[in-house]
N, C-alpha and C positions, 0 to 999 in steps of 0.2 A: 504494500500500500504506500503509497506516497508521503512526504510528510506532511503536507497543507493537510491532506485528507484526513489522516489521522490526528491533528490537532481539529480541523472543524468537527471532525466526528464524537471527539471525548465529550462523553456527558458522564453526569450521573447516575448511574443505574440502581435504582431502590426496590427491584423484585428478579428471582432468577428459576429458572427453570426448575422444579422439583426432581429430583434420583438423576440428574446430569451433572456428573462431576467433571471440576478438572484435574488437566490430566499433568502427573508431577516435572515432566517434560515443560508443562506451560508455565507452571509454579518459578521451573529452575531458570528459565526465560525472562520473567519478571525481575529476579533476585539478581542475577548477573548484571541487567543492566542497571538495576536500583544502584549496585556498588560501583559505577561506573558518575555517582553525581557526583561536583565539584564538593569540598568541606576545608573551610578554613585549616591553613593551617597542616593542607593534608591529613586535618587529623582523626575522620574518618569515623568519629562518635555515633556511631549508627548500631542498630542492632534489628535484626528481624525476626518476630516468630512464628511461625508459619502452621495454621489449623488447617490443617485436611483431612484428619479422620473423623468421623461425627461425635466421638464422644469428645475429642481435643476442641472440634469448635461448641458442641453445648457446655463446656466448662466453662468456656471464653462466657458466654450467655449468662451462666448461673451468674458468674461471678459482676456481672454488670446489673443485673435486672434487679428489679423493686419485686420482689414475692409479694408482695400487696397491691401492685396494681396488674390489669391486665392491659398485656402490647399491644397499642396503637396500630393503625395499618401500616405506618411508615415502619414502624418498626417487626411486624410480622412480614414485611418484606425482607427486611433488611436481615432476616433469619433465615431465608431462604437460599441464600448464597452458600456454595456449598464448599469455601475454603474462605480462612481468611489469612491475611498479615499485619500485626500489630507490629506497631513502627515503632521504637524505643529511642530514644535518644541517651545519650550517658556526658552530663558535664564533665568529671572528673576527667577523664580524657582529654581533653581540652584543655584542661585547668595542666595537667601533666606535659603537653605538647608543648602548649607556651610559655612552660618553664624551662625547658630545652635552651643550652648556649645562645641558640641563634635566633629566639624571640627573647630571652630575658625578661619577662614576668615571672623573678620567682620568689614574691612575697611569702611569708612565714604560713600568714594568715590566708586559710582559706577565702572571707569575708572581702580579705582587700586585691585578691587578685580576681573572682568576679567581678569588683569594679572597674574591671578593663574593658568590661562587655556590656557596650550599653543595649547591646540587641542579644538575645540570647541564640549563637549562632549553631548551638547542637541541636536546637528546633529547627531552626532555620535550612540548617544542612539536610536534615531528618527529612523535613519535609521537599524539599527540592529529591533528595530519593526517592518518595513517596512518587511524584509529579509523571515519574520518569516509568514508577511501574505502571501508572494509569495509563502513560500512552504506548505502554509494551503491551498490554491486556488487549488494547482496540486494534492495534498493529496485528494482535497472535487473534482478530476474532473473538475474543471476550467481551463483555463487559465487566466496569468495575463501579464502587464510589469508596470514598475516602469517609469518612464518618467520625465523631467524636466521642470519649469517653465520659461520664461527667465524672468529674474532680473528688466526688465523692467515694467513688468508686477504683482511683488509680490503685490503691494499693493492695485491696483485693483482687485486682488482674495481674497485677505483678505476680501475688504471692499463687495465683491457680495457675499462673503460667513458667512459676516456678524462677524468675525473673529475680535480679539482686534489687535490692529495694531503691537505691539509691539511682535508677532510672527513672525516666520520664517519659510518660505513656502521652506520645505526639497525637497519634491516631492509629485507626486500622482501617486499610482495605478491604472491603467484600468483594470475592470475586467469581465469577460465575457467567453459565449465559443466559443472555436478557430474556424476562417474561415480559410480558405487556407489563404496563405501569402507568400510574399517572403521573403527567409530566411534573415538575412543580412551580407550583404557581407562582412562585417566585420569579420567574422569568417573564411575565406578565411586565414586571419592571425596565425589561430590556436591557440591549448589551449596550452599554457606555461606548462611545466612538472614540477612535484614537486623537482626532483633533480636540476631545473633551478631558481626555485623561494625560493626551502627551504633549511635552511644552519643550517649547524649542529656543533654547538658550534662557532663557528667563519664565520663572512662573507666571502662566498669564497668557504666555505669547503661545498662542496653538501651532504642533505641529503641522504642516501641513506641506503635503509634497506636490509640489507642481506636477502638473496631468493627471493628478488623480483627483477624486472628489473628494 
């Protein structure tokens, strides 16, 4: 598939085929390229864990869900995916790499050498992995969505996926092939145009490339 084609194609997919798995071939496809995204520093703070047997991903589930309410449709979709990958991030790596001779960050104190980061770039990196397997899923014929954990809940996912506590539960992928689905209505808002969101030399000043509209 092309690349345009496969960046206009990526959506998010919120329901997937029932008893159609993927296949660990497609998984190892994902994973290879995901290690393939840039990370400060080379330092490569990523971590993947990969559910593909059904009782690995109903664990993922238990360990998220409210036993007192019942799943929404978004989210009885979002159950129907029949692998997932929880994206992990790990500070301390970072905090480690740029202690290293040749960044020289090597405060005592934990506290004061995160104050060298005013963006937290193990998410950051995490997440640009993450970007990379959505657009290998649609390239490999998949569908995926990236979805979030609530904050409530990180350290119960950690500890069922066996995970060292001191990571950071970025997101998880579902991934699976697409059932129908409602679109979401969120896109009713529409896509922002490059001349609205990009500025060209100065904030304010709209990109805008001659010949084109």
């Amino acid at each position: 598939m092309d690349f345009a084609d496969v960046v206009r194609s990526r959506r998010m997919v919120r329901a997937y085929q029932p008893g159609r798995p993927v296949s660990d071939a497609a998984l190892d496809r994902l994973l290879r390229n995901a290690v393939r995204a840039p990370s400060a520093g080379f330092s490569q703070g990523w971590d993947f864990v990969v559910c593909r047997r059904p009782d690995d991903v109903e664990r993922f589930w238990a360990a998220t869900a409210d036993p007192d309410a019942d799943p929404d449709p978004w989210l009885r979709g979002m159950r129907s995916a029949p692998a997932l990958v929880v994206c992990l991030s790990d500070p301390d790596r970072y905090l480690r790499r740029y202690a290293e001779p040749d960044k020289g960050w090597d405060e005592p104190d934990r506290e004061a050498r995160l104050a060298h980061w005013p963006v937290p770039y193990w998410d950051v990196d995490t997440g640009m992995a993450a970007m990379l397997m959505l657009l290998t899923a649609v390239d490999s014929g998949l569908a995926a969505c990236f979805f979030g954990v609530p904050p409530q809940r990180h350290a119960a996912v950690l500890e069922a996926l066996g995970a060292p506590p001191d990571r950071r539960v970025v997101g998880v992928i579902g991934v699976g092939h697409a059932a129908p689905d409602r679109r979401s209505p969120s896109l009713r808002r529409g896509r922002r145009g490059v001349d609205e969101v990009a500025h060209d030399g100065r904030f304010g000043t709209p990109w805008h490339l001659r010949g084109h509209p």
